[in-house]
C-alpha positions in Angstrom: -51.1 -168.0 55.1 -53.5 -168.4 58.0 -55.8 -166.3 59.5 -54.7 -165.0 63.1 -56.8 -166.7 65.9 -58.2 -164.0 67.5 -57.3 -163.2 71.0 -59.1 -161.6 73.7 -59.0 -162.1 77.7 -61.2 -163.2 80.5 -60.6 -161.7 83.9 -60.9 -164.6 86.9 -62.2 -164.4 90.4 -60.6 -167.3 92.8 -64.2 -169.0 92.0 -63.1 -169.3 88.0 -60.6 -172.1 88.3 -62.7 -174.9 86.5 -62.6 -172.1 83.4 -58.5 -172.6 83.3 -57.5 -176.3 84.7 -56.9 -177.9 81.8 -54.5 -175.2 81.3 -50.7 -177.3 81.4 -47.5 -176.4 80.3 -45.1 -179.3 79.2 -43.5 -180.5 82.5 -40.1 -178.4 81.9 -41.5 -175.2 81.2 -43.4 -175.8 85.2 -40.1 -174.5 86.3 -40.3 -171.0 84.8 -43.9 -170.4 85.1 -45.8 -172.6 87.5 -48.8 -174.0 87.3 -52.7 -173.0 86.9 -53.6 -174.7 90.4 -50.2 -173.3 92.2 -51.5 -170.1 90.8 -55.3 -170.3 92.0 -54.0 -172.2 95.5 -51.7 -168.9 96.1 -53.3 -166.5 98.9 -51.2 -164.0 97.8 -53.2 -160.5 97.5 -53.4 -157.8 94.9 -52.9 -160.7 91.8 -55.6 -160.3 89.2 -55.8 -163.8 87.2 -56.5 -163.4 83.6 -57.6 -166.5 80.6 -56.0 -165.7 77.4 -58.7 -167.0 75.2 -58.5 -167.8 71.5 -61.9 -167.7 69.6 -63.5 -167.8 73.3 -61.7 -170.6 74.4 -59.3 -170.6 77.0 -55.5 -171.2 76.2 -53.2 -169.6 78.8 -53.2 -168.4 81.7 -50.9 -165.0 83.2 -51.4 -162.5 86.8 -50.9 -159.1 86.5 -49.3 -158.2 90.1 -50.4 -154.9 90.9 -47.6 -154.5 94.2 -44.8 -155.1 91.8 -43.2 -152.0 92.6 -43.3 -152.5 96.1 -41.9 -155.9 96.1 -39.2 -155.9 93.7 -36.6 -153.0 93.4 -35.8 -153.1 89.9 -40.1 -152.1 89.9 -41.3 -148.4 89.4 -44.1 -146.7 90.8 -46.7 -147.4 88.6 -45.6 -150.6 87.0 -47.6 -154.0 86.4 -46.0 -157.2 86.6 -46.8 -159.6 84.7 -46.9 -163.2 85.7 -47.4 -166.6 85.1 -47.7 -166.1 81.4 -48.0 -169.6 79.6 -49.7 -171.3 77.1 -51.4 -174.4 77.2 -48.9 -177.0 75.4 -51.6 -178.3 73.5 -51.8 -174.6 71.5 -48.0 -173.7 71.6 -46.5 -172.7 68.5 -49.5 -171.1 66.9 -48.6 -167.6 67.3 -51.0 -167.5 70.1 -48.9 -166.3 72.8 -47.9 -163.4 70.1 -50.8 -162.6 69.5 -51.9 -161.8 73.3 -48.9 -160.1 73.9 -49.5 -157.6 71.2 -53.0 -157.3 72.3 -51.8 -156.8 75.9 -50.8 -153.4 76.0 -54.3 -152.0 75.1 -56.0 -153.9 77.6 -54.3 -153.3 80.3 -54.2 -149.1 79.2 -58.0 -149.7 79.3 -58.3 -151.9 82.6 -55.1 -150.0 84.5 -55.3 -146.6 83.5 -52.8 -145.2 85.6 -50.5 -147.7 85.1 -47.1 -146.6 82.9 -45.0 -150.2 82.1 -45.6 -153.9 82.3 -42.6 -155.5 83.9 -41.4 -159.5 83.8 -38.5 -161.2 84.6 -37.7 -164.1 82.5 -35.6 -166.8 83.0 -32.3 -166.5 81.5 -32.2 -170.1 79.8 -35.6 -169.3 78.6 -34.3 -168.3 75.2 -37.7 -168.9 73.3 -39.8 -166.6 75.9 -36.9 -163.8 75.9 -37.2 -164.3 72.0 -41.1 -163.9 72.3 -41.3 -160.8 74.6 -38.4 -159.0 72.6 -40.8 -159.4 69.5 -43.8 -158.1 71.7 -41.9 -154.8 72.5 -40.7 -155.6 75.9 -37.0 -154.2 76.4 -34.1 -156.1 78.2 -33.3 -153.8 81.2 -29.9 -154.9 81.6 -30.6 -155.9 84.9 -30.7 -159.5 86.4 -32.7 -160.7 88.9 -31.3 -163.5 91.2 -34.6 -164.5 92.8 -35.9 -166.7 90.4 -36.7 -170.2 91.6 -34.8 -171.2 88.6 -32.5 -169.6 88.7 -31.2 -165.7 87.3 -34.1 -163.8 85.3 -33.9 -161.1 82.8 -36.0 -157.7 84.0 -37.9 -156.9 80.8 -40.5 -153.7 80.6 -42.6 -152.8 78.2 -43.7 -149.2 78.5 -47.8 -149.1 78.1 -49.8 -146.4 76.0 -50.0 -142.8 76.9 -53.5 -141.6 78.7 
């Protein structure tokens, strides 16, 4: 058995993007997440952009959107979105994206203290990220959003830790 890799995150200012260029997903999985670039050429506000590093190196890439609530209705006051998660291609399949989604609860309890739930949607061919999230603690909603650009997304939450 291997030791885990461990995991810890880098928060990015709009000046950080030669940190987390190399960052790529396989060309299908664009669809469902985007890009590094698309993300940092975005001048959409209130998006903190985060490197998921493993042993300080950076390996993903997600955004916590903190006007979730007011932009999508399945959102509650005080709910994060989360964003853009991926993992570079090159370290898929190492239990790295596991391993930051455990870890993110408690950082962003530390870094968004009033902050109750961590909401996604996921794409609903995206069996292997549903699977991943379901394993991380997020709960299926039972609601489905149809504004995905690839179509209709699962809402997922993940209630954070108590204050």
């Amino acid at each position: 058995m291997t030791t885990p890799t461990p995991i810890d995150f880098l928060r990015l200012t709009r000046s950080d993007h030669h940190l987390v260029r190399h960052i790529e997903v396989a060309p299908e999985q664009i669809v469902y997440c985007g890009t590094v670039d698309m993300a940092f050429a975005s001048t959409e506000k209130r998006l903190n952009l985060y490197a998921i590093r493993a042993a300080g190196t950076p390996v993903g890439f997600f955004k916590i959107d903190l006007k979730y609530p007011e932009t999508y209705g399945f959102a509650r006051a005080g709910d994060l979105g989360l964003r853009a998660f991926m993992i570079d291609h090159r370290h898929q399949g190492r239990g790295i994206a596991t391993a930051a989604l455990a870890a993110l609860p408690d950082m962003l309890h530390r870094l968004y203290p009033a902050a109750t739930a961590v909401v996604l949607t996921v794409n609903i061919r995206n069996q292997i990220a549903v699977r991943s999230y379901r394993r991380a603690g997020f709960v299926d909603t039972g609601e489905i959003h149809e504004g995905g650009l690839a179509g209709p997304q699962h809402v997922m939450r993940l209630d954070l830790p108590d204050s």
